[in-house]
N, C-alpha and C positions, 0 to 999 in steps of 0.2 A: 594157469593160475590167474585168479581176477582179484585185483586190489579193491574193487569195490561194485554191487551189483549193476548188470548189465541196466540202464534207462530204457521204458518201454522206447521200442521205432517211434519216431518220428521225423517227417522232413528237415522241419526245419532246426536241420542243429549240423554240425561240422567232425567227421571224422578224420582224425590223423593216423597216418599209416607210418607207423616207425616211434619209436621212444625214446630217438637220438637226443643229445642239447636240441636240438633246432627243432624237433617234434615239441619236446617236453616243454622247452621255452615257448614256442605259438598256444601250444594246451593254457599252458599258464595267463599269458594275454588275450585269449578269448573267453577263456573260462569267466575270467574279473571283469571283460567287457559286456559280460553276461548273455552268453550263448552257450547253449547245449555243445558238449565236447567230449569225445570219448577218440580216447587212442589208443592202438592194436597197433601190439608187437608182435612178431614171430617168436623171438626168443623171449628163455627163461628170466633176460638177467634186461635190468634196465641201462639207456645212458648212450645205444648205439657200437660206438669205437671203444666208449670211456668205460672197459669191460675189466673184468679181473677174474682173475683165476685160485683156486683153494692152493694152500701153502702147509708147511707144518706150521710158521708164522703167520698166518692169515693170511686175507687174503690180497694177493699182490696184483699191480697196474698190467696189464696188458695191452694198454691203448697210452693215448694223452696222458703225460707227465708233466706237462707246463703248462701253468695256470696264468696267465697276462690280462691286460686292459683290465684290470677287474671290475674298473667303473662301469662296463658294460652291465656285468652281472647287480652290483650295489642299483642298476638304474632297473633293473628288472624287476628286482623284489622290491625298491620303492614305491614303481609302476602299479602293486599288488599289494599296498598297503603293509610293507612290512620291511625287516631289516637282514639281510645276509648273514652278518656277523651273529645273529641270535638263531643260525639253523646251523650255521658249521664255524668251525676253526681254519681258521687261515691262518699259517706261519708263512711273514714275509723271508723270503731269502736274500740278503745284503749280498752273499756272495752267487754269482749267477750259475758259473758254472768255472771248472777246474779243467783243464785243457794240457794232453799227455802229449808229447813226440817220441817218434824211435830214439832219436839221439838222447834222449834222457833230458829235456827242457822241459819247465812246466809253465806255465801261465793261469793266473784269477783273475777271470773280471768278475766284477761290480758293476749293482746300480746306481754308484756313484761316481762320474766320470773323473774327477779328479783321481780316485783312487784307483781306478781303470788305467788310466793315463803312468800315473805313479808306476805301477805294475809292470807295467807294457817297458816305462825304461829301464828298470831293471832288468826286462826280459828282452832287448830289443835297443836299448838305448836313446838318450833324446830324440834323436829326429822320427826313430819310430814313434814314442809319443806324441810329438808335434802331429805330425801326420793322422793319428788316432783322433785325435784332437779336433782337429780339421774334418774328417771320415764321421765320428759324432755329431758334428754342428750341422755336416752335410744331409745325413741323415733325420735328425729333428727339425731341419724343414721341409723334407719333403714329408713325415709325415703329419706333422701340422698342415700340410698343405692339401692333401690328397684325402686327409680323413674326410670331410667336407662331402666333396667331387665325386670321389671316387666310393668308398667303402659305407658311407650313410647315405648317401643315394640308393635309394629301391632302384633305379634304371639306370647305370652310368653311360652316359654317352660321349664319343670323341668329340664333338661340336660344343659340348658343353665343359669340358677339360683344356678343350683350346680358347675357351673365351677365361676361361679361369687363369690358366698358365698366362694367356696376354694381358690379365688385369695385374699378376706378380709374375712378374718378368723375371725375378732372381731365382721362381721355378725350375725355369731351361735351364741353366746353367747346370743347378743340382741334380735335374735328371739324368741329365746325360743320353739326351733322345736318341738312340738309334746304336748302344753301346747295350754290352752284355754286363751282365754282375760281372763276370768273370772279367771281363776288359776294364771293366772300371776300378776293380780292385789291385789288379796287375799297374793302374796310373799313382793308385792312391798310397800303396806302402813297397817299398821296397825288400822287406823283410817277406820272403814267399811265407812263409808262415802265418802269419797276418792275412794275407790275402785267401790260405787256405780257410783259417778258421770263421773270415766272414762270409767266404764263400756259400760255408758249407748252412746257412739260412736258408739259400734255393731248394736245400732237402727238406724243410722244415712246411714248404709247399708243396711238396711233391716233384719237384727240377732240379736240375742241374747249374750250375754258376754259369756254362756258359751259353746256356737253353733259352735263360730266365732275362727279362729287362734290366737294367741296371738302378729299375725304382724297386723295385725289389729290395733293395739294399736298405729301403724303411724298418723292416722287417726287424733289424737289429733296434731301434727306437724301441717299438714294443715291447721287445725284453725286457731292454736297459730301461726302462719307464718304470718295472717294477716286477717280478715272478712271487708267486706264493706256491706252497704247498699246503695241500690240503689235509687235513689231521686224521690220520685211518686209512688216508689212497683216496685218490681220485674218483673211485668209482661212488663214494659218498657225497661225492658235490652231484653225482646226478640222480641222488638217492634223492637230496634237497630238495634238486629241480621237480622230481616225481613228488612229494611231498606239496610242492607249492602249487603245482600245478590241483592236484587233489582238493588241497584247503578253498582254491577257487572254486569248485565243483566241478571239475573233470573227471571222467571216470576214465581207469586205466586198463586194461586188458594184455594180458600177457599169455604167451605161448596159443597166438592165436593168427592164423594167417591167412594175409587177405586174397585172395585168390582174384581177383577180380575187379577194377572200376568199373562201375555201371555208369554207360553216357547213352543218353538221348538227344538226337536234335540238336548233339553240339553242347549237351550241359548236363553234368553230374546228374546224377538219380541217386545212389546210392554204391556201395559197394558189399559184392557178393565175398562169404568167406567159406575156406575150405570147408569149415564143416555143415555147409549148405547156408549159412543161417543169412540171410540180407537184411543189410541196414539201410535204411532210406536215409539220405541226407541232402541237402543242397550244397556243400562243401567239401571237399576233401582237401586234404594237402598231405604232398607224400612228402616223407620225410627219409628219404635213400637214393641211390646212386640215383640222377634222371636218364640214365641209358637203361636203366631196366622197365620205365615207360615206351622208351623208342624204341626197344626191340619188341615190343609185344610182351612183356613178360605178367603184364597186369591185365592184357588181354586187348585185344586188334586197334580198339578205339582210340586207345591211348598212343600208341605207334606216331601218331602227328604231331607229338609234344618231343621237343628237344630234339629233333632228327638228327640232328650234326654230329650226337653225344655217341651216335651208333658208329661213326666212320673217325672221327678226332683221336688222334694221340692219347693215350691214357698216363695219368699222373703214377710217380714210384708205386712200389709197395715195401714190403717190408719184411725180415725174419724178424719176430721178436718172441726174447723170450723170458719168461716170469717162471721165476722160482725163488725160494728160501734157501739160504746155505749160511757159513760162516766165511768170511773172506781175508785171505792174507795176500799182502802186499803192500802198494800203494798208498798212503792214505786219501780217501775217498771226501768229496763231497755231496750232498743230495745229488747232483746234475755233474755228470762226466763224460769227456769226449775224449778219446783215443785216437789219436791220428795216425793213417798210415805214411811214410814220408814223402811221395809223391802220390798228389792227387787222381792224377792223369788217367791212371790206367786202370784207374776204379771205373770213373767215369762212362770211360772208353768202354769198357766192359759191360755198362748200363744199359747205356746207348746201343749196344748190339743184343739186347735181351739175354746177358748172362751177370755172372755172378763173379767178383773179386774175388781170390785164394784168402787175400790178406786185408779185409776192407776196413777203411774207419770206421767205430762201434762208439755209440752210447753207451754209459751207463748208467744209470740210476739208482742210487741208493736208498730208497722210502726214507728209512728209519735214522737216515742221517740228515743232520739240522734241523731236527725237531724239535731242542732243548733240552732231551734228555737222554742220554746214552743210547746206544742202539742195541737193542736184544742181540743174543744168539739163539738159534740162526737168526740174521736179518731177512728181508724182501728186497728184493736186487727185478729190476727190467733191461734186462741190453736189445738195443735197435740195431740190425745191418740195414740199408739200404738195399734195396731188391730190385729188379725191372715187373712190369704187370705182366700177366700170363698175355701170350698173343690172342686175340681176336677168335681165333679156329682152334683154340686149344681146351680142351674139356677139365677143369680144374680137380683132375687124381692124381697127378705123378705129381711125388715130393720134389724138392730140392737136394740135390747131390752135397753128401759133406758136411752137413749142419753143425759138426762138433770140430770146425773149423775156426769160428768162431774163440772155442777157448783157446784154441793153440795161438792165437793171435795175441789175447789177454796174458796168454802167461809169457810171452815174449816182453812184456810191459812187466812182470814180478806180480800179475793179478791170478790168484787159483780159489776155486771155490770148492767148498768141502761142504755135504758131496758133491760129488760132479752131478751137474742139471739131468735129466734124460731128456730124450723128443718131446717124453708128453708135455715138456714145458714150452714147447714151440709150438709158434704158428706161425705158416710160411703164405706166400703168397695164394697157394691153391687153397688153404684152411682160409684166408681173406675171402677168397672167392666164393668158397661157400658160402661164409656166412652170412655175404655182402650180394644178393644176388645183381648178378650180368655187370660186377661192376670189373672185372677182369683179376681183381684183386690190389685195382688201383683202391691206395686209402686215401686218395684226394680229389679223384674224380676228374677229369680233365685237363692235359696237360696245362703248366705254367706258361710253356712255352712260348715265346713270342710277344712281340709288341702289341699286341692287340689282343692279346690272351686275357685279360681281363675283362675285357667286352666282350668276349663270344660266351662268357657262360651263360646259361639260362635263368633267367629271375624268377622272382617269383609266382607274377601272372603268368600263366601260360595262355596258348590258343584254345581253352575248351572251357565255357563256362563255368564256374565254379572248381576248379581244378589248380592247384598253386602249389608251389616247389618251396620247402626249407633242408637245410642241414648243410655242408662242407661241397655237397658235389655243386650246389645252387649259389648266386651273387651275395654275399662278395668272396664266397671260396672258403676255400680249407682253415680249420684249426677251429678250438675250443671257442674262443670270442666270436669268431666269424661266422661260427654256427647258428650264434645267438642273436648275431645282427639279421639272419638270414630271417630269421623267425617275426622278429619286428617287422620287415619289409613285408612276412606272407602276412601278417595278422593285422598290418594295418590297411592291405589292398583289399585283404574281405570285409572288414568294416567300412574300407568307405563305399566300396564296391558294393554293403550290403543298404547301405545308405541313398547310393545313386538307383536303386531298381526297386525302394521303396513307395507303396503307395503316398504316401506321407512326405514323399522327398521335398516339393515346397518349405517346409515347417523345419527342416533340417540345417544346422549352422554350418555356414559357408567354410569348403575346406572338408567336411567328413570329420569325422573323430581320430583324434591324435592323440597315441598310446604312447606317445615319449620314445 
């Protein structure tokens, strides 16, 4: 399918390979900076992750359900002469998310910390508050402090983090250098529950609490800063992004796959696609796992770009699954987490490439907090936690038990009518498909470790003309970050296209800055 006709060949213009946020978002900012831009997707459907699947209710999220920083997005379609809120609906959500235990305790936070705090002593008593309290203020400095450094930086570096942190000294403190989430939360409340549920952020990256550094613990700032829903599902905010990118003059290409980077002499040529056809360009930027460059999957040349992504720890994956039904039990919020009562053996079970009997579940309810009643049947996404298929494993054999999942839920008084089938799953090996050589990691590189946010890949690479966007690339996983990732690629080809200009005297100092 092509959203708009193919542009004769020509060199000089930049193809994107992928139609992820991070493809879609770079489409958009070069297209307005005014370059030729066409992106090829393999698949039918646009948006990458942020995918959805047919319903009797329409059609339901299969990917990303949290919508955060949104000022990234509001700076994007500024960037392109326009406004966000005049291409979609955004319902803020006050209450973030509704939080179940076996023992029958419930908890709400909010993006209002007070009323978080409030919450919490009901649910926990003053000093658990107090502590929440504290765990918040600790959190909104670090990530005031690291946005900066770390996450708007195109290149983070440790030299450049340590002159930061010694120019705010109250940094170290809040870090907690050389301590896991998991350690740090274990200091921070006493209440193991507390500690479970901020824990469980590290999954929200693809790790573990106690895999994951204990700056990680920003992660909850994010949220608490503010979540939306999107009016229709998620998969309409990247309807938007294809849209925007278009209005710029980018052309879109769909169910079309690129079989090939062409490199000469160490710099892009063009890229060859399945169905013979080649495109000259001076640019690429891929927009998917970057281990499926380092394995050769794009073809021999590319093998040199991100080599570590071949041998590194791979990030979670995931069962989820998307369907329509009518639900009784509980009463539900948009954003719901099921806890099982001890974390441990979930974990534990991670960490050794299998799968929990009884794990903690999301769930999300589309059609709730929208403002207006929720149909029957509604659209419901539940998330298990998964480990990535190993290295040597050929992505056919399912996961054992999948309808293990509801036995868990109805242990909570949650049943859905009808019961889901498979076809509403997709398990790590259906990730793996669809995501090629990414192992079925949906976040591309482990979290893990102190130093884990430096070793990703940016978005210059070693090969001329060639640069990385989306969740697997700096500054990492999730909806926003995708989009940061896309600023980093599309502002190192402009200026990049600026420095190898004949014309480059005449050019103002700096390159061109796309916000």
């Amino acid at each position: 399918m092509t959203f708009a006709a193919s542009p004769p060949p020509r060199a000089d213009h930049t193809v994107i390979v992928g139609a992820g946020v991070g493809g879609l978002a770079t489409a958009a900012r070069l297209a307005h900076a005014g370059l030729a831009v066409t992106v090829i997707e393999r698949h039918a459907h646009l948006g990458g992750k942020m995918r959805a699947l047919p319903s009797d209710a329409g059609p339901v999220a299969a990917g990303p359900t949290v919508l955060t920083m949104r000022h990234v997005f509001d700076a994007l379609f500024e960037i392109c002469g326009e406004r966000l809120d005049d291409h979609l609906t955004l319902i803020r959500q006050p209450l973030l998310a509704r939080h179940f235990w076996p023992d029958g305790s419930r908890l709400d936070l909010y993006d209002d910390a007070d009323r978080s705090a409030e919450a919490i002593a009901d649910f926990a008593g003053p000093r658990a508050a107090a502590q929440f309290r504290a765990f918040d203020a600790r959190t909104r400095a670090l990530f005031d402090g690291f946005d900066a450094p770390m996450m708007q930086a195109a290149v983070p570096r440790p030299l450049d983090l340590a002159r930061h942190v010694m120019a705010h000294p109250g940094l170290l403190r809040h870090m907690a250098p050389h301590q896991s989430l998991a350690a740090l939360l274990r200091h921070s409340f006493d209440d193991p529950r507390l500690a479970q549920l901020f824990g469980r952020y590290a999954t929200y990256v693809g790790g573990m609490p106690a895999g994951v550094p204990a700056l990680l613990s920003l992660i909850w700032r994010a949220e608490s800063a503010g979540v939306w829903a999107v009016a229709g599902g998620m998969h309409m905010f990247a309807a938007a992004l294809a849209d925007l990118a278009r209005r710029q003059g980018a052309v879109i290409e769909t169910g079309t796959h690129v079989a090939r980077i062409d490199i000469s002499d160490g710099a892009v040529t063009g890229v060859t696609l399945e169905d013979g056809r080649h495109l000259p360009c001076t640019n690429v930027v891929f927009n998917g796992d970057p281990r499926a460059l380092a394995t050769g999957a794009l073809g021999p040349d590319c093998a040199q770009v991100a080599p570590a992504t071949r041998t590194a720890p791979r990030s979670l994956s995931a069962e989820v699954w998307a369907f329509a039904a009518r639900a009784n039990g509980p009463d539900l919020a948009h954003h719901n987490v099921f806890f099982r009562a001890d974390p441990a053996p979930e974990f534990a079970a991670l960490a050794r490439g299998e799968t929990a009997p009884d794990p903690t579940l999301y769930v999300c309810a589309m059609d709730r907090g929208m403002g207006t009643a929720p149909p029957a049947p509604e659209r419901f996404e539940i998330i298990a936690n998964a480990p990535p298929l190993p290295a040597d494993t050929a992505p056919t054999k399912e996961s054992p038990c999948p309808t293990r999942i509801f036995a868990t839920l109805a242990r909570f008084g949650l049943r859905f009518t009808p019961a889901p089938t498979t076809q509403s799953l997709t398990t790590p090996q259906g990730f793996a498909r669809l995501f090629p050589a990414s192992l079925g990691a949906l976040y591309g590189q482990s979290p893990h470790g102190t130093m884990a946010a430096f070793q990703r890949p940016t978005a210059r690479t070693g090969v001329t003309g060639l640069y990385l966007a989306g969740g697997g690339a700096h500054p990492g996983a999730g909806v926003p970050m995708a989009a940061l990732s896309a600023r980093h690629a599309a502002e190192a080809i402009l200026s990049d296209r600026i420095s190898t200009s004949p014309c480059r005297p005449t050019a103002m100092p700096g390159g061109i800055s796309t916000g």
